[in-house]
C-alpha positions as CSV (number, residue, x, y, z in Angstrom):
1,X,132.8,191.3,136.5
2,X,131.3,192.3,133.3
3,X,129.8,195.5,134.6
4,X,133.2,196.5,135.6
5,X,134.9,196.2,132.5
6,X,132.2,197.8,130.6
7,X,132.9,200.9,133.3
8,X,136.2,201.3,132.6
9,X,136.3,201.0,129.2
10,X,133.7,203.5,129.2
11,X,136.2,206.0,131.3
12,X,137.8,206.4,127.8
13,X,134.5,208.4,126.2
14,X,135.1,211.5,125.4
15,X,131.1,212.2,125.8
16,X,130.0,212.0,129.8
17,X,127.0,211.3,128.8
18,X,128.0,208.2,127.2
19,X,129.8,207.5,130.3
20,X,126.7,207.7,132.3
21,X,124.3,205.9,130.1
22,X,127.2,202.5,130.5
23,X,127.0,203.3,134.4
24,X,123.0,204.0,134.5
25,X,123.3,200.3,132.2
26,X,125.4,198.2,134.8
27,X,123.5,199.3,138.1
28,X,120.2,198.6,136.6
29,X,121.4,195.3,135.7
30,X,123.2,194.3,138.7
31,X,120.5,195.3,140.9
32,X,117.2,194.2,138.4
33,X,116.0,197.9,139.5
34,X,113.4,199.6,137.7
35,X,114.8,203.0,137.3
36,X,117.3,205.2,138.4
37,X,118.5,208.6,138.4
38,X,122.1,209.7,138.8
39,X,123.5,213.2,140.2
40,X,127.3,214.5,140.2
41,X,128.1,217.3,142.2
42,X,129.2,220.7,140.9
43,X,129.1,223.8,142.6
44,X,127.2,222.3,146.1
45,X,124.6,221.6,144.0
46,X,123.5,218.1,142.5
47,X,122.6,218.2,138.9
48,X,120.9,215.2,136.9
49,X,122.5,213.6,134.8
50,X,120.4,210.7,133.4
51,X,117.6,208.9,134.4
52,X,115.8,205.5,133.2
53,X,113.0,203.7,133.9
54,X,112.4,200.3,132.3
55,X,108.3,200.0,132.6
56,X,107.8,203.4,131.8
57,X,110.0,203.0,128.8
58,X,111.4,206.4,130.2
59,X,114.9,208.0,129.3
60,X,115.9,211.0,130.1
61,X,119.2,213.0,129.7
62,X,122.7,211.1,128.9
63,X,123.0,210.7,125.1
64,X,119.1,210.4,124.7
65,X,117.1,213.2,122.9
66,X,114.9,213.7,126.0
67,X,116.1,216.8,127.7
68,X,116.3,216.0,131.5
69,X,114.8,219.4,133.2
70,X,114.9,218.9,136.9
71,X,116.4,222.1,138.4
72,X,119.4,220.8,141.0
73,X,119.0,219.8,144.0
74,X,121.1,222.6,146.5
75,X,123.2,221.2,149.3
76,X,122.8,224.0,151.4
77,X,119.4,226.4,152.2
78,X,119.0,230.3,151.2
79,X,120.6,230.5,155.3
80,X,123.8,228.5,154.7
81,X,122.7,225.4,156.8
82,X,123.1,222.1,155.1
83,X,120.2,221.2,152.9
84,X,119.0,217.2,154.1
85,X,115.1,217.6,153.5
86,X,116.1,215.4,150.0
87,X,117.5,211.7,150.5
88,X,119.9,212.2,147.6
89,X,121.4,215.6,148.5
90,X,121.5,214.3,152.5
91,X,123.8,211.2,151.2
92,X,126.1,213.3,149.1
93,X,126.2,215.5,152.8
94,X,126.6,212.0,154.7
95,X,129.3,210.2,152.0
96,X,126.5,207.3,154.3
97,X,124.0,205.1,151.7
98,X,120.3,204.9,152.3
99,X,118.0,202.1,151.6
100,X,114.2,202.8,152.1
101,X,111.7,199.4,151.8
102,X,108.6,202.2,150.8
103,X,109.3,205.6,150.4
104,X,105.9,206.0,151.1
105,X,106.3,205.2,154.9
106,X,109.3,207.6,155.0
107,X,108.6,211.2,156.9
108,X,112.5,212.2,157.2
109,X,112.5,213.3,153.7
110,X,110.4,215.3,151.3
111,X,109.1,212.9,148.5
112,X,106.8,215.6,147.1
113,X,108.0,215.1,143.4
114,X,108.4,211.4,143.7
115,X,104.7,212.1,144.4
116,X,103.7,214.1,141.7
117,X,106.0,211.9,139.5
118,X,104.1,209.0,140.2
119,X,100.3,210.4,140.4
120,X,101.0,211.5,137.1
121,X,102.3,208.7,135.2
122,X,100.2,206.1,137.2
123,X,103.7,204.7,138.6
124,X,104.6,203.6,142.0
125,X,107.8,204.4,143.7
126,X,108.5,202.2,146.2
127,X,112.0,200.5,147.5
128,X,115.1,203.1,146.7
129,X,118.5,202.5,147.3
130,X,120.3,206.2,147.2
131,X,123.9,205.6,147.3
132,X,126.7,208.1,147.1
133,X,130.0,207.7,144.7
134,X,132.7,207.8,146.2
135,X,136.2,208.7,144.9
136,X,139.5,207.0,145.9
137,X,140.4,210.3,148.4
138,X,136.7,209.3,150.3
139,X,135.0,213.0,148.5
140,X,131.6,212.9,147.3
141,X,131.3,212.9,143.4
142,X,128.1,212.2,142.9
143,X,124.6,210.2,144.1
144,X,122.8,206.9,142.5
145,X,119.4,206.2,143.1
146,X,118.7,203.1,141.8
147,X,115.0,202.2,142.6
148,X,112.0,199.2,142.9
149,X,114.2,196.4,142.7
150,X,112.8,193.5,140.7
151,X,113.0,189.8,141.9
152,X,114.6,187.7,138.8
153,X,112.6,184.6,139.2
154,X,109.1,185.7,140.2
155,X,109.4,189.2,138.4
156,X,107.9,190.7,141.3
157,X,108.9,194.3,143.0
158,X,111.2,193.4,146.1
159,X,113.1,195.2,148.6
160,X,116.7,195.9,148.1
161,X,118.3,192.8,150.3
162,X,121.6,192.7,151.4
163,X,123.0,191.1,148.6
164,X,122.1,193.8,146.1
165,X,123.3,196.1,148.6
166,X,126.8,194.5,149.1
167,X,126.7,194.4,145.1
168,X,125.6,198.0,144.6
169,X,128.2,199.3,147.3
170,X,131.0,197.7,146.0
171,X,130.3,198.7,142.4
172,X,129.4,202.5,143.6
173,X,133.0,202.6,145.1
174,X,135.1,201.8,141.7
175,X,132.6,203.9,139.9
176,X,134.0,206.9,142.0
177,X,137.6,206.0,141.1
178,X,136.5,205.5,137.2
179,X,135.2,209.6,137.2
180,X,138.2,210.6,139.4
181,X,140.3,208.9,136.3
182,X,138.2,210.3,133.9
183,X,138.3,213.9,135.1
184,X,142.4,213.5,135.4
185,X,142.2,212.3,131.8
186,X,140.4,215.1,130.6
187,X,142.8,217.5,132.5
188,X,145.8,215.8,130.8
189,X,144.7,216.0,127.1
190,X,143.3,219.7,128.0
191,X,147.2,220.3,128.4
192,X,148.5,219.3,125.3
């Protein structure tokens, strides 16, 4: 319940990126997650917004001073045909969430930079949990990906089981109606 009062107070910021850094907040704590990145879609193309990873002490983007400069991810190839060779731009296709156990095992995506992410800070990618948000008229706002999920008594990486899931969807669905409010806010006071 706390999580979703802190997301719609945090529909009132002026600053998205404050707005993101509450959301980014709530999901890592209702799922005990490790890191995650999340995407809005502009322009058929999903841009970073912020992402966080607790053991790497890592924060990119949002209201942090670490510039976040990942090129977006295009929804559709050079030819016009949907793009879905990248878990989080084939949910925002799908409006359909994805759980992986190891995204390791995975060969229907391309996991190249979680590769190269990983090799290079000595990290290890693992369970991921890519969810899209949802508005209230069922369009695509945006992706989560909220991964390695952390068990709270044992403090050991888990999978993400159904009750995170269940948690995580529910949550994911009122955080699409919060930015649908937001962006009517910000088209009302643009009028005046």
């Amino acid at each position: 319940l706390h999580a979703y009062r802190e997301i719609a107070r945090a529909i009132s910021y002026e600053d998205n990126n404050e707005f993101y850094e509450v959301l980014t907040d709530q999901v890592l704590n209702i799922s005990n997650a490790d890191g995650i990145s999340i995407y809005s879609l502009e322009n058929n193309e999903l841009n970073f917004r912020i992402m966080k990873n607790r053991s790497l002490h890592c924060h990119l983007g949002g209201s942090s001073e670490n510039e976040l400069n990942f090129p977006p991810l295009k929804l559709y190839n050079d030819d016009g045909a949907e793009n879905h060779a990248n878990i989080s731009v084939h949910v925002a296709h799908t409006a359909q969430a994805l759980y992986l156990d190891d995204a390791y095992d995975s060969t229907d995506f391309d996991f190249t930079g979680m590769r190269v992410f990983d090799e290079k800070l000595g990290y290890r990618s693992k369970a991921f949990a890519t969810i899209p948000i949802i508005d209230y008229t069922d369009k695509v706002q945006g992706v989560i990906q909220v991964i390695n999920p952390i068990d709270f008594e044992t403090d050991k990486l888990i999978v993400f089981n159904a009750d995170i899931i269940t948690d995580l969807q529910n949550f994911n669905r009122h955080v699409g109606s919060y930015i649908s409010q937001k962006r009517l806010l910000v088209e009302i006071n643009n009028m005046f």
